[in-house]
N, CA and C atoms of all chains as a GROMACS GRO file, in nm:
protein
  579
    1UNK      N    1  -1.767   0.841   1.155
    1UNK     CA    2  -1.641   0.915   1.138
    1UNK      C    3  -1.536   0.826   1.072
    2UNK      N    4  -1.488   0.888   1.012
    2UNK     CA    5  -1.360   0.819   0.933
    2UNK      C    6  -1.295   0.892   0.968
    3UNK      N    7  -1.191   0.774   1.074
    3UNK     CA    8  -1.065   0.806   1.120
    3UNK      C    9  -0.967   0.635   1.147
    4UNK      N   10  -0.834   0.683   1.173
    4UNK     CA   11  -0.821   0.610   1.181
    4UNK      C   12  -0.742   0.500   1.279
    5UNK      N   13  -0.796   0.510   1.401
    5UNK     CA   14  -0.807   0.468   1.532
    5UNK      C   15  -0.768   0.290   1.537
    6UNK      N   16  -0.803   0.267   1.409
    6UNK     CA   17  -0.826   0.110   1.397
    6UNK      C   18  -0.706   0.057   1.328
    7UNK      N   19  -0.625   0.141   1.298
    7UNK     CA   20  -0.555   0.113   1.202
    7UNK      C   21  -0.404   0.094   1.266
    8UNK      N   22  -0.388   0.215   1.422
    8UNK     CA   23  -0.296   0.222   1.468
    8UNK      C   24  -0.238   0.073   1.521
    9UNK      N   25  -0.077   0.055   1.500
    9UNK     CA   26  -0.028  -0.028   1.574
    9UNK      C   27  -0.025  -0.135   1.469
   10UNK      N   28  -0.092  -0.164   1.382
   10UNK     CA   29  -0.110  -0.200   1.215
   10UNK      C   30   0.030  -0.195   1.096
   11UNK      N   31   0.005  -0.248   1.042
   11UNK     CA   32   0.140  -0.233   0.875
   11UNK      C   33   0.046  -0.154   0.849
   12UNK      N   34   0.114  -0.050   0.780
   12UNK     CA   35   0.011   0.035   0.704
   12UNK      C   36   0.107   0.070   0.625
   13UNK      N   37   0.029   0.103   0.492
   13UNK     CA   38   0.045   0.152   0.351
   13UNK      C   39  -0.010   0.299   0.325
   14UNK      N   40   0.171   0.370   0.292
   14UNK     CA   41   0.062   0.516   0.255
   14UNK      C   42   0.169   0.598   0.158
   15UNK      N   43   0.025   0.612   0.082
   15UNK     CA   44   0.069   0.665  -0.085
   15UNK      C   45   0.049   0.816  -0.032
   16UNK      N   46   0.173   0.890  -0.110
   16UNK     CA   47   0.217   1.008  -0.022
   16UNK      C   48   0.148   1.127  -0.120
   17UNK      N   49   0.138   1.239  -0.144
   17UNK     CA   50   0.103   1.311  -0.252
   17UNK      C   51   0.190   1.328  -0.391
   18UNK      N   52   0.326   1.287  -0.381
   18UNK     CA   53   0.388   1.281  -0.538
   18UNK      C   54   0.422   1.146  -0.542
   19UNK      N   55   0.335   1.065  -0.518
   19UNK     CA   56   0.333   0.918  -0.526
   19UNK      C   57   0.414   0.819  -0.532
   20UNK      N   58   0.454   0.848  -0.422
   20UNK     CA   59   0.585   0.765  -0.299
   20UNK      C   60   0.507   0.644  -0.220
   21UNK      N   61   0.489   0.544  -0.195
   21UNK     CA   62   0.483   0.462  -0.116
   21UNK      C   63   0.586   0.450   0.013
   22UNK      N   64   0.496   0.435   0.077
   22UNK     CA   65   0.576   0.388   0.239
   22UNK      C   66   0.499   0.322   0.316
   23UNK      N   67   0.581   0.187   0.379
   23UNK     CA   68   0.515   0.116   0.427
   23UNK      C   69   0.585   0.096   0.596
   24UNK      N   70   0.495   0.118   0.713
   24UNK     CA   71   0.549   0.118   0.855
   24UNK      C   72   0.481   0.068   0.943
   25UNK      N   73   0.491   0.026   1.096
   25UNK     CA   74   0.410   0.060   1.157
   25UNK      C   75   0.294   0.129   1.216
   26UNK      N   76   0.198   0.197   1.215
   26UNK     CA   77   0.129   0.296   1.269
   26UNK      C   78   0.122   0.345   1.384
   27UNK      N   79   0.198   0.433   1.436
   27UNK     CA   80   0.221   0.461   1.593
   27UNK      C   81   0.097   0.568   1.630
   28UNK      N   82   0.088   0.694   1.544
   28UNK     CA   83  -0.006   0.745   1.583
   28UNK      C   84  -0.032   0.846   1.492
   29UNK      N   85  -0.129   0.947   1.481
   29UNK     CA   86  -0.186   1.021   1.383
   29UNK      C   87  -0.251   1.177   1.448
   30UNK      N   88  -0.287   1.264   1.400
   30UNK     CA   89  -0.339   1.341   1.486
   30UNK      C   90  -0.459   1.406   1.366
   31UNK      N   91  -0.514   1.511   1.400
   31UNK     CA   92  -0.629   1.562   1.322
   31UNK      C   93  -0.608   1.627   1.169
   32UNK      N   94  -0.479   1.685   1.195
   32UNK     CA   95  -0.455   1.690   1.047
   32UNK      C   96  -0.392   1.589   0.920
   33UNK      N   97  -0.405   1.442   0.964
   33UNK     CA   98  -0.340   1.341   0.930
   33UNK      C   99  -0.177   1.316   0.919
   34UNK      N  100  -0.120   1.407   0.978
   34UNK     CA  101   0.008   1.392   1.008
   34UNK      C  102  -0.008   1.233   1.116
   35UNK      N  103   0.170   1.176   1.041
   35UNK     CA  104   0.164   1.027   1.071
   35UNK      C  105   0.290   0.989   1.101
   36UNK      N  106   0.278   0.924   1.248
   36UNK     CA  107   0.410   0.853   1.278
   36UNK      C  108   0.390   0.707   1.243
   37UNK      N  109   0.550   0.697   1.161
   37UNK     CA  110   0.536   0.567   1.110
   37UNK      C  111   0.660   0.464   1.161
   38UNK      N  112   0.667   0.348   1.270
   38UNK     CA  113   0.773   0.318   1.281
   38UNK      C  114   0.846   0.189   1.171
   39UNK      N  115   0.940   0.176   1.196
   39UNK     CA  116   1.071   0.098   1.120
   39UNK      C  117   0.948   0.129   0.955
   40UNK      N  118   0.949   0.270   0.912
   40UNK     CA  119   0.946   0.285   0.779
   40UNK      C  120   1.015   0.256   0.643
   41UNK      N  121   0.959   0.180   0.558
   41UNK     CA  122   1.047   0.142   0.496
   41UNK      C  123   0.955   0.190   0.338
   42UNK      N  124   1.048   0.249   0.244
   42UNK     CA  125   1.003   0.314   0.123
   42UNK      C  126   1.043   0.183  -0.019
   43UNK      N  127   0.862   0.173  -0.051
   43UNK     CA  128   0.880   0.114  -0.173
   43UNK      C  129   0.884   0.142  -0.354
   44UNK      N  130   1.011   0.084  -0.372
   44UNK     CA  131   1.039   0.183  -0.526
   44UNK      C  132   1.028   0.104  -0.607
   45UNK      N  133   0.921   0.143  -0.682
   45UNK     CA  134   0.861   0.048  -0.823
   45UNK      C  135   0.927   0.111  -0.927
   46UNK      N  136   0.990  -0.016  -1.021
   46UNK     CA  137   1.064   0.070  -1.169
   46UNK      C  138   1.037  -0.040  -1.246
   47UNK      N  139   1.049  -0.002  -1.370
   47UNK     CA  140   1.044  -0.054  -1.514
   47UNK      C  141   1.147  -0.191  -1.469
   48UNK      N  142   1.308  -0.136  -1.474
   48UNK     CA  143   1.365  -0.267  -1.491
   48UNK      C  144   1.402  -0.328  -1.435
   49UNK      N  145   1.407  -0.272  -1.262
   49UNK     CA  146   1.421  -0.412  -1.187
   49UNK      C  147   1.354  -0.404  -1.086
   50UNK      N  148   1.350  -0.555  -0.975
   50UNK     CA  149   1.186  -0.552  -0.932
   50UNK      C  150   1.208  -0.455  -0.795
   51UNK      N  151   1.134  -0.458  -0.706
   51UNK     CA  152   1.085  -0.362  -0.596
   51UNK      C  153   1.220  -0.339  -0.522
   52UNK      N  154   1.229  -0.198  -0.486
   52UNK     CA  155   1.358  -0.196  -0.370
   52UNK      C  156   1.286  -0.146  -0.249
   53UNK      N  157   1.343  -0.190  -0.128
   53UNK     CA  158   1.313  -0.126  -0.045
   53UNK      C  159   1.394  -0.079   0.026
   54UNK      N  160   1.386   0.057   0.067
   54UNK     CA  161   1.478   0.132   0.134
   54UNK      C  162   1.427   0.190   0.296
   55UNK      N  163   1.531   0.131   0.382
   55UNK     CA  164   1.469   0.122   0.507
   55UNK      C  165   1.465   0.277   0.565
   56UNK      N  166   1.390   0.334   0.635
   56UNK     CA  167   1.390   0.485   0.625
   56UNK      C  168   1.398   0.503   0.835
   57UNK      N  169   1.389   0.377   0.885
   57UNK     CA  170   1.360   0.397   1.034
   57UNK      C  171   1.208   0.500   1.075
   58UNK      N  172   1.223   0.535   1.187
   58UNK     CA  173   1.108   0.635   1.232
   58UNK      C  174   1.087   0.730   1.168
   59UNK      N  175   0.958   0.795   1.121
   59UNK     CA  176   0.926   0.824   0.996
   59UNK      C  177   0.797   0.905   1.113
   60UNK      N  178   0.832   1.046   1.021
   60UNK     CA  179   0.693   1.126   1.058
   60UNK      C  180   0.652   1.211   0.930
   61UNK      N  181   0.516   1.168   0.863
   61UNK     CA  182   0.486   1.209   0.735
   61UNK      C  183   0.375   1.336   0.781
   62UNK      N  184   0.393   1.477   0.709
   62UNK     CA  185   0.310   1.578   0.759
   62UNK      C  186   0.206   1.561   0.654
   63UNK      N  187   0.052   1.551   0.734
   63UNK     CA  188  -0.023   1.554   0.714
   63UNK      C  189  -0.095   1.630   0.532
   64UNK      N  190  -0.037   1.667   0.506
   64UNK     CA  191  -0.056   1.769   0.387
   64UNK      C  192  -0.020   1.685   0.242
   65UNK      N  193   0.100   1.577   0.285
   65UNK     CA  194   0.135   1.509   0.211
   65UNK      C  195   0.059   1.338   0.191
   66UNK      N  196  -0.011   1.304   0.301
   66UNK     CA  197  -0.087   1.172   0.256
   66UNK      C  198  -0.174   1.179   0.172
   67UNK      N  199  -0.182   1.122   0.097
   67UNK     CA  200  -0.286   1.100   0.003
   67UNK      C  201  -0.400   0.964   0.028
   68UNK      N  202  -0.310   0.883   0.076
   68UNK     CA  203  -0.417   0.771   0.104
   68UNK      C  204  -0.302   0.660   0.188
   69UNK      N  205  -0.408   0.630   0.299
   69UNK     CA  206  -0.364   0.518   0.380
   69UNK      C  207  -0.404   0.385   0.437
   70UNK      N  208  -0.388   0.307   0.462
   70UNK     CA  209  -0.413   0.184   0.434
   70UNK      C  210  -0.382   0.029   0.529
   71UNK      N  211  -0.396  -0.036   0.550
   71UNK     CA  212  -0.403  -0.145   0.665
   71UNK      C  213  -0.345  -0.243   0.544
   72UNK      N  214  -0.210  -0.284   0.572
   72UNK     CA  215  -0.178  -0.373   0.457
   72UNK      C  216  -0.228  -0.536   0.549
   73UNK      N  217  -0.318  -0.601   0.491
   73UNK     CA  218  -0.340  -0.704   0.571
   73UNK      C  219  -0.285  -0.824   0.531
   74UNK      N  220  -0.226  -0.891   0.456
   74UNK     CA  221  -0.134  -0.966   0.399
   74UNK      C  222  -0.012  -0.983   0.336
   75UNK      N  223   0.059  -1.077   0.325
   75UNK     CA  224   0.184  -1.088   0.291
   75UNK      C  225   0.141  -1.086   0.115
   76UNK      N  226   0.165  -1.039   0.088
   76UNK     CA  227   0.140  -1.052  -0.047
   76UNK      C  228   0.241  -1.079  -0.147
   77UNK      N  229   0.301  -1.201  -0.200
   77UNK     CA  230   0.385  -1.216  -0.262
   77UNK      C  231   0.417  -1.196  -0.430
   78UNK      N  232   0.341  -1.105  -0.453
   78UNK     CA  233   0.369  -0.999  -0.604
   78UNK      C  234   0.453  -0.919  -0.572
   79UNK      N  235   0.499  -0.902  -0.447
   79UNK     CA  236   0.607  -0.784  -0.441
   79UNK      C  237   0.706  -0.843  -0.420
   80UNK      N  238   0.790  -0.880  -0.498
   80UNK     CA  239   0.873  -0.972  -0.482
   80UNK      C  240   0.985  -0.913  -0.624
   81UNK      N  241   1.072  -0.985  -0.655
   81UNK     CA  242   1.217  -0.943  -0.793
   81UNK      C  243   1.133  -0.910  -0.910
   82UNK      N  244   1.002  -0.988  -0.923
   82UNK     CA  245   0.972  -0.977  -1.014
   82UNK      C  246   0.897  -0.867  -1.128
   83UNK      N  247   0.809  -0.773  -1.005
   83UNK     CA  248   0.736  -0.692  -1.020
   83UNK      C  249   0.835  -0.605  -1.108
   84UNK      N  250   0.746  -0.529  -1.204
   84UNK     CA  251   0.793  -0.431  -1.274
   84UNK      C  252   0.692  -0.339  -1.292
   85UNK      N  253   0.686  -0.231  -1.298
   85UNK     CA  254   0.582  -0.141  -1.350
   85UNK      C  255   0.654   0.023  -1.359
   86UNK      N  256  -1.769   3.760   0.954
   86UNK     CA  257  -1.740   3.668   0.771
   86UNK      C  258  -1.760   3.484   0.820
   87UNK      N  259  -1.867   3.509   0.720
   87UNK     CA  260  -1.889   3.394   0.761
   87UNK      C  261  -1.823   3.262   0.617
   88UNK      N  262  -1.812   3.165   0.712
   88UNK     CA  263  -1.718   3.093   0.605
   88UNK      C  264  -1.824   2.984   0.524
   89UNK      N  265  -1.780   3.022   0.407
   89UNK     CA  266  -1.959   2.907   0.315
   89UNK      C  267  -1.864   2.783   0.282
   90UNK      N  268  -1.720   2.813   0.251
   90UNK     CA  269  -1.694   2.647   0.249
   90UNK      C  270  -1.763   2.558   0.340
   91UNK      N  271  -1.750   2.614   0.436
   91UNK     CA  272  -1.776   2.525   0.600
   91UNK      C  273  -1.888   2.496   0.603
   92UNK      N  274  -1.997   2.594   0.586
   92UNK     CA  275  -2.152   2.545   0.520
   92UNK      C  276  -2.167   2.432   0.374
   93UNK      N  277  -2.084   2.456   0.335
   93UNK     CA  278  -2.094   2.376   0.176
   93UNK      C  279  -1.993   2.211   0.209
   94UNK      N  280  -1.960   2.286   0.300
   94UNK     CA  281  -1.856   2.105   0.320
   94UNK      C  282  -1.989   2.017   0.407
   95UNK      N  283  -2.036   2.093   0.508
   95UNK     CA  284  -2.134   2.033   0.585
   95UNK      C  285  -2.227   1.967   0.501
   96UNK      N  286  -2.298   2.057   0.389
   96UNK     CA  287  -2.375   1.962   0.314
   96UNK      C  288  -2.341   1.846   0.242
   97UNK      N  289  -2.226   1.873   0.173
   97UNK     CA  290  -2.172   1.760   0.089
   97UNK      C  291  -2.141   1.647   0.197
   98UNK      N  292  -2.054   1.674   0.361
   98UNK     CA  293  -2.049   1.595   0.417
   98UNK      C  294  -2.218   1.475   0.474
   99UNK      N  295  -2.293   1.564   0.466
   99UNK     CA  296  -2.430   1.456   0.470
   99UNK      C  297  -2.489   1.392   0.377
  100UNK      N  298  -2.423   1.454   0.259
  100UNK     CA  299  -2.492   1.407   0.143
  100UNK      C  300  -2.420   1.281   0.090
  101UNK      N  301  -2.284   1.243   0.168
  101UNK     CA  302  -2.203   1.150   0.139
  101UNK      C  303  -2.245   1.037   0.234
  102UNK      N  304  -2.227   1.078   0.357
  102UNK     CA  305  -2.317   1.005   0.479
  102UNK      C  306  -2.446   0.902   0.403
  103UNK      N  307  -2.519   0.974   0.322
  103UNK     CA  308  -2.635   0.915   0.317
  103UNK      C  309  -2.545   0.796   0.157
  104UNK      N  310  -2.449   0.812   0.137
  104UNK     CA  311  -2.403   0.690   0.005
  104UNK      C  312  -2.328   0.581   0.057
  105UNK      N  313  -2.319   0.618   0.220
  105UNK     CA  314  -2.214   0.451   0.276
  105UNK      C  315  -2.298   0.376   0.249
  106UNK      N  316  -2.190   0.268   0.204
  106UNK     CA  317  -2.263   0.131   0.153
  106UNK      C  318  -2.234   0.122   0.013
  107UNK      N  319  -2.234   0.213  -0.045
  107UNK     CA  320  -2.259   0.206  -0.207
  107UNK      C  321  -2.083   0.217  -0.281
  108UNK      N  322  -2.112   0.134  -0.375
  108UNK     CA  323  -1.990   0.164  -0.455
  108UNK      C  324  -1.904   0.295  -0.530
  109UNK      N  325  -1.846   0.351  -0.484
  109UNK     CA  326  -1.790   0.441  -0.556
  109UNK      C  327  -1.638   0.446  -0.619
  110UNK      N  328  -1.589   0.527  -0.739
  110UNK     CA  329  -1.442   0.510  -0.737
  110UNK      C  330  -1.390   0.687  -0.722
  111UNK      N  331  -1.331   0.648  -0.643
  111UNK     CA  332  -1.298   0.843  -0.602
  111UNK      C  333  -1.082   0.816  -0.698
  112UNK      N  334  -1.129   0.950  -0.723
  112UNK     CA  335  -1.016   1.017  -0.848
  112UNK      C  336  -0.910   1.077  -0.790
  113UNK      N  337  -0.807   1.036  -0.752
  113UNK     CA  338  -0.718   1.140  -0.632
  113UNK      C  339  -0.630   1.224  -0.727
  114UNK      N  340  -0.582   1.352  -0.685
  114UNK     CA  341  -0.487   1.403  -0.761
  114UNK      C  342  -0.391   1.351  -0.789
  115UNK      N  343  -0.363   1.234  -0.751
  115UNK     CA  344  -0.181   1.204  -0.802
  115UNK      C  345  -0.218   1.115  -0.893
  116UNK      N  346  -0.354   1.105  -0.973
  116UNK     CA  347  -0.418   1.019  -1.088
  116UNK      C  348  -0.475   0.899  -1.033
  117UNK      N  349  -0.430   0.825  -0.922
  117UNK     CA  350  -0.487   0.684  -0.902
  117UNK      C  351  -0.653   0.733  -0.877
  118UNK      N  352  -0.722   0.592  -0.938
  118UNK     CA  353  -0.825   0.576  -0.932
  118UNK      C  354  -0.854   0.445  -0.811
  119UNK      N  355  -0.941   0.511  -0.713
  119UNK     CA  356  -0.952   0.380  -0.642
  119UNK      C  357  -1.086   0.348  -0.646
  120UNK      N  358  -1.130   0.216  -0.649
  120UNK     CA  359  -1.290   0.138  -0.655
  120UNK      C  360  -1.320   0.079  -0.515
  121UNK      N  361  -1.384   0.145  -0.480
  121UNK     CA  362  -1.486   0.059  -0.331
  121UNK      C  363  -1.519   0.084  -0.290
  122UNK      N  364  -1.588   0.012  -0.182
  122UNK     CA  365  -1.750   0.035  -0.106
  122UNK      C  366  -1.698   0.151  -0.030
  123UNK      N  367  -1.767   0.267   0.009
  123UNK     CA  368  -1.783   0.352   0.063
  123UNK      C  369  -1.812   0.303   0.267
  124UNK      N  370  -1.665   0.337   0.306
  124UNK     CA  371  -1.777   0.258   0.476
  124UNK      C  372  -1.781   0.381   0.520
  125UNK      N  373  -1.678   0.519   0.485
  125UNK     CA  374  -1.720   0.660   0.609
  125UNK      C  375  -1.670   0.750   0.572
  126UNK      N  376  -1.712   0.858   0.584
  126UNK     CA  377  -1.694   0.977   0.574
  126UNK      C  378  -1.675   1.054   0.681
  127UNK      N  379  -1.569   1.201   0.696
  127UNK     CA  380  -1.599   1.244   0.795
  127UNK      C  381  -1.582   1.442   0.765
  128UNK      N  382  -1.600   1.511   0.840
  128UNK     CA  383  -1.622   1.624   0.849
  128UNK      C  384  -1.538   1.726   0.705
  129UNK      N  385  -1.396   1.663   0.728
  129UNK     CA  386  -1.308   1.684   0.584
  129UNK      C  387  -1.342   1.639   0.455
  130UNK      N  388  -1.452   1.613   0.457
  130UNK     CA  389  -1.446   1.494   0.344
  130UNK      C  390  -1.331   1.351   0.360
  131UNK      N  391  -1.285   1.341   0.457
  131UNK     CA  392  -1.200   1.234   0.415
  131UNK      C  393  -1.290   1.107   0.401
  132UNK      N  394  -1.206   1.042   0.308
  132UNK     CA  395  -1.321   0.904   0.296
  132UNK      C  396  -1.256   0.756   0.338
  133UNK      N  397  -1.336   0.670   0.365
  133UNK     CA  398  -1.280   0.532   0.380
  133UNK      C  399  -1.296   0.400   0.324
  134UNK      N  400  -1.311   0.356   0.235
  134UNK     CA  401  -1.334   0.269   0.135
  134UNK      C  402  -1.284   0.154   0.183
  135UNK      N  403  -1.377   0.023   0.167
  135UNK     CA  404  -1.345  -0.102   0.191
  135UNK      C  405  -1.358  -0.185   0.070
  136UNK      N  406  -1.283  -0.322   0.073
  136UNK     CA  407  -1.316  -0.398  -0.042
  136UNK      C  408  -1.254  -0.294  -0.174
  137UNK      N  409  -1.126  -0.241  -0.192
  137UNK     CA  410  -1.076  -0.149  -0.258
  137UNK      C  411  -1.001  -0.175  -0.416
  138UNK      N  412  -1.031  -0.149  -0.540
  138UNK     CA  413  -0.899  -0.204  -0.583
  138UNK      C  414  -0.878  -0.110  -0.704
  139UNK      N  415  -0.765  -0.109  -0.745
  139UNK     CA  416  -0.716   0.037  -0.821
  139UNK      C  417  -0.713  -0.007  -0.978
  140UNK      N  418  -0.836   0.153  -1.023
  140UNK     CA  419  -0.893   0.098  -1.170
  140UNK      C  420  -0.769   0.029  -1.205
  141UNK      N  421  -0.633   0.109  -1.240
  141UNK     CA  422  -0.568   0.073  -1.365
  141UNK      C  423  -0.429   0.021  -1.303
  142UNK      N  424  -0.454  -0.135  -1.205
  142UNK     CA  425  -0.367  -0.171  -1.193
  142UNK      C  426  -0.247  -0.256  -1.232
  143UNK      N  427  -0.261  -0.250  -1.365
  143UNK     CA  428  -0.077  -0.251  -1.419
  143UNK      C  429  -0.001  -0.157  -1.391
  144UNK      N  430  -0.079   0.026  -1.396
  144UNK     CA  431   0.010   0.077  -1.388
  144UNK      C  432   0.072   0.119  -1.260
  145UNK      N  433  -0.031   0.041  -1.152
  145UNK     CA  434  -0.011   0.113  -0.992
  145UNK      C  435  -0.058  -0.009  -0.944
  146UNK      N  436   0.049  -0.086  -0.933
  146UNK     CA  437   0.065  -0.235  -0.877
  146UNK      C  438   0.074  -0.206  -0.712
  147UNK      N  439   0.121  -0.113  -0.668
  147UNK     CA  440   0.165  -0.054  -0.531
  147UNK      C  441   0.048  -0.088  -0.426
  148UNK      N  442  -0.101  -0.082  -0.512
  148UNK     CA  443  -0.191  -0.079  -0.376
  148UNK      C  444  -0.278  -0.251  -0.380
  149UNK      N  445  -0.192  -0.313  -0.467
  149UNK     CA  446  -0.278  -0.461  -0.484
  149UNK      C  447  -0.273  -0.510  -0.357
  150UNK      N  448  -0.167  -0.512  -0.230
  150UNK     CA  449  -0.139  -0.548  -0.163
  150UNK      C  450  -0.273  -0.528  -0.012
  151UNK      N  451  -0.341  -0.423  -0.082
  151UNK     CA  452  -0.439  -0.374   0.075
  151UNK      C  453  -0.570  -0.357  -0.009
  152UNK      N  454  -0.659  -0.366   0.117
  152UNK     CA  455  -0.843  -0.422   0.134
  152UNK      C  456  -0.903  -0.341   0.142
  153UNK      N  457  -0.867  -0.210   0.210
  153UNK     CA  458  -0.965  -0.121   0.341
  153UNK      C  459  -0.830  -0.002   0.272
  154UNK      N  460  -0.901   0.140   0.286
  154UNK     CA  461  -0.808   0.266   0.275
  154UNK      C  462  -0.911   0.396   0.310
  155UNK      N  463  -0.796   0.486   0.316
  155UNK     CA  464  -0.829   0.607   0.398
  155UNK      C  465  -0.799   0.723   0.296
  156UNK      N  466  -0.896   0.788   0.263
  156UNK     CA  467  -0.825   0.897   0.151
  156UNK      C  468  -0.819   1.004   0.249
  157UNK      N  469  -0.731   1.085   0.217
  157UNK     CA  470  -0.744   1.237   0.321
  157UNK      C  471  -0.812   1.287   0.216
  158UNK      N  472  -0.907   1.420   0.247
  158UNK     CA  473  -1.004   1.463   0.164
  158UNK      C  474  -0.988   1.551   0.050
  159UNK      N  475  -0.833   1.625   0.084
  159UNK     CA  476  -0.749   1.679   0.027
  159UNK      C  477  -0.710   1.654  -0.107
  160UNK      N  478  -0.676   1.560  -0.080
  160UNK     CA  479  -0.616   1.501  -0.229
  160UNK      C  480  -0.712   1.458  -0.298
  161UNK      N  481  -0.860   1.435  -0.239
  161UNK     CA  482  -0.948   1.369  -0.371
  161UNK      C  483  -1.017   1.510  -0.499
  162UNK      N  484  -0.975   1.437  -0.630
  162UNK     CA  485  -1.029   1.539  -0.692
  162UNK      C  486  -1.207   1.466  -0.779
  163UNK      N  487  -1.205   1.370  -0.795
  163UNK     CA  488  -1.349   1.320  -0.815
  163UNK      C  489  -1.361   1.230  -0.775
  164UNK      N  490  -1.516   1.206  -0.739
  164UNK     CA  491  -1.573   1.098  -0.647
  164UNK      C  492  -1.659   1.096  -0.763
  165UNK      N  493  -1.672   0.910  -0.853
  165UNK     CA  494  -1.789   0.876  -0.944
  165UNK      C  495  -1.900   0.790  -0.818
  166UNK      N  496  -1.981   0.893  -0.860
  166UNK     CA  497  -2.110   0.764  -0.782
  166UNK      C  498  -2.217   0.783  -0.843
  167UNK      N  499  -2.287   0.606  -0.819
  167UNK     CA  500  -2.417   0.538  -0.883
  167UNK      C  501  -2.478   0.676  -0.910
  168UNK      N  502  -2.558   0.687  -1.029
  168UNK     CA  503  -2.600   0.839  -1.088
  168UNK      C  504  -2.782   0.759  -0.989
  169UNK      N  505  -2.834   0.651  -0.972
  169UNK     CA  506  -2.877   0.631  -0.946
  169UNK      C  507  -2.929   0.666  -0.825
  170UNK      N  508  -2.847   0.643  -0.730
  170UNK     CA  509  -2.829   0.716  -0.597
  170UNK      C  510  -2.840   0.859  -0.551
  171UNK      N  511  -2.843   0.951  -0.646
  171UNK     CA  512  -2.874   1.102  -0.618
  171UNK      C  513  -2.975   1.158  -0.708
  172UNK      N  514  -3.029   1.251  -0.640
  172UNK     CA  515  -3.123   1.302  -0.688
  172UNK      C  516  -3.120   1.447  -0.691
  173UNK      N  517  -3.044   1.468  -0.796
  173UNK     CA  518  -3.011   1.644  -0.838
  173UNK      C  519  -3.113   1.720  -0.787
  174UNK      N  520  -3.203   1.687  -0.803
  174UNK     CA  521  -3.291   1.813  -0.751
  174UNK      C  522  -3.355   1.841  -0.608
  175UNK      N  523  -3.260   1.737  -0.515
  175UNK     CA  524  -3.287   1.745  -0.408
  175UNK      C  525  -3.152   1.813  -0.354
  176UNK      N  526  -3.082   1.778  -0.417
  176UNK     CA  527  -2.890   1.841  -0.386
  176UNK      C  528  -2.884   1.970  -0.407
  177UNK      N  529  -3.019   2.033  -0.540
  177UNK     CA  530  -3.018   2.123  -0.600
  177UNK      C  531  -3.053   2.285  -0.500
  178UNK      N  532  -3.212   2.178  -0.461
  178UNK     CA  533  -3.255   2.247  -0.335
  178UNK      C  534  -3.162   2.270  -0.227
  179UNK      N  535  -3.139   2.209  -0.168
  179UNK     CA  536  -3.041   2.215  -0.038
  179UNK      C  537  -2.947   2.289  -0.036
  180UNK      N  538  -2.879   2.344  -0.141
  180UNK     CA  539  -2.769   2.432  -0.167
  180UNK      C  540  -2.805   2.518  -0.201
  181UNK      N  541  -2.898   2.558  -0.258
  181UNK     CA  542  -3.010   2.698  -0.276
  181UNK      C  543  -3.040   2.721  -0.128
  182UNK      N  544  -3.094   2.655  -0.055
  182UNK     CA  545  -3.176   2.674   0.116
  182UNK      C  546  -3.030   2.721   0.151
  183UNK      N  547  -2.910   2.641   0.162
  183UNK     CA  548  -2.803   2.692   0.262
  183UNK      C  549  -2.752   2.818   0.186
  184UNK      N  550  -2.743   2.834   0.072
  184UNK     CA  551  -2.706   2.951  -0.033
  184UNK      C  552  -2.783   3.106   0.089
  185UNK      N  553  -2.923   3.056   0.076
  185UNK     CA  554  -3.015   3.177   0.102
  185UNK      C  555  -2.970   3.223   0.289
  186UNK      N  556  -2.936   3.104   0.319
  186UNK     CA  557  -2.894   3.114   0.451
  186UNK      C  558  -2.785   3.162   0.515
  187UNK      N  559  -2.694   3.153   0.461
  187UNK     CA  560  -2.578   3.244   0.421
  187UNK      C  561  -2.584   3.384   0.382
  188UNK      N  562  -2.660   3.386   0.296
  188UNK     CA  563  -2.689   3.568   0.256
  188UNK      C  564  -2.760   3.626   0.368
  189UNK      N  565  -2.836   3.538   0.452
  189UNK     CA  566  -2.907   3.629   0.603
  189UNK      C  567  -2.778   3.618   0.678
  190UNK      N  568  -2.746   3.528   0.711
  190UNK     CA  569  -2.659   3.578   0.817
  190UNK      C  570  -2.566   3.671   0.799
  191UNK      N  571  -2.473   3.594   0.659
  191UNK     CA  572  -2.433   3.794   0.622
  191UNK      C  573  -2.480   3.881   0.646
  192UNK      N  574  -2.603   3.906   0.617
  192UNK     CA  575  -2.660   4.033   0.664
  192UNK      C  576  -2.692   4.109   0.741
  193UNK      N  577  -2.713   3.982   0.889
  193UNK     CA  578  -2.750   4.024   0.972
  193UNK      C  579  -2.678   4.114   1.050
   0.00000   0.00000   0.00000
């Protein structure tokens, strides 16, 4: 089964259906992939300047809208002023 | 009324079952392409891919950051896999058998 049990309590990464990033805690999930996400915080990729993040607090994403989610397991320092895309 | 998605998801759901392990890159509607090992599948089709990384990442730098992901089944619109790994005319059969199986119980 793919679910995702393993993930809770985790950073997690989740690309939304009009391709929003948000990155939170994982508190909990239920069968239709609706997702509580705590101290959510939304990442905004642009052309000319590098990543913003906008802190969003407790965050409940309805299921209809995830597209894909994710266990961010490192600090990854490309996301940083520099990034552009 | 019987519902044939639900028969037709069941098959595809075993027929995916039998590709964990194998490399695939599944096509989501919002365009990203993601590459990796296949670890699970479940009743929705949702899938779970390990060892992950996104064909065309200049333009979707967003997911460099993670290993392991969860597609909801929803959003995937193609799944490429090893042409090697299936055998059309066994996929072919099986959906003909549940096809015919469906028309009895309708009927019954």
């Amino acid at each position: 089964m793919a679910n995702l049990e393993d993930n809770v309590g985790k950073i997690t990464l989740v690309a939304t259906g009009d391709g929003r990033i948000i990155v939170g805690t994982l508190k909990g999930f239920d069968q239709t992939i609706n997702l509580v996400l705590e101290d959510a915080h939304e990442r905004i990729f642009s052309h000319t300047q590098g990543v913003e993040q906008v802190p969003l607090g407790l965050y409940l994403i309805r299921g209809d809208n995830v597209a894909c989610d994710s266990e961010q397991n490192l600090y990854n320092p490309l996301f940083t002023d520099t990034l552009r895309c | 009324m019987v519902d044939h998605s639900f028969f037709l998801r069941m098959l595809f759901y075993s027929f995916f079952k039998s590709l964990v392990g194998k490399d695939v890159i599944v096509e989501l509607k919002n365009d990203l392409s993601i590459c990796g090992t296949l670890h699970s599948v479940d009743q929705f089709l949702n899938i779970k891919l390990t060892d992950i990384s996104v064909s065309d990442s200049d333009k979707y730098p967003h997911m460099l950051s993670v290993k392991n992901c969860f597609i909801r089944g929803s959003v995937v619109r193609y799944c490429h896999i090893p042409a090697e790994e299936v055998d059309p005319a066994l996929l072919m059969d099986a959906t003909r058998k549940e096809a015919q199986q469906n028309k009895q119980s309708a009927g019954a």
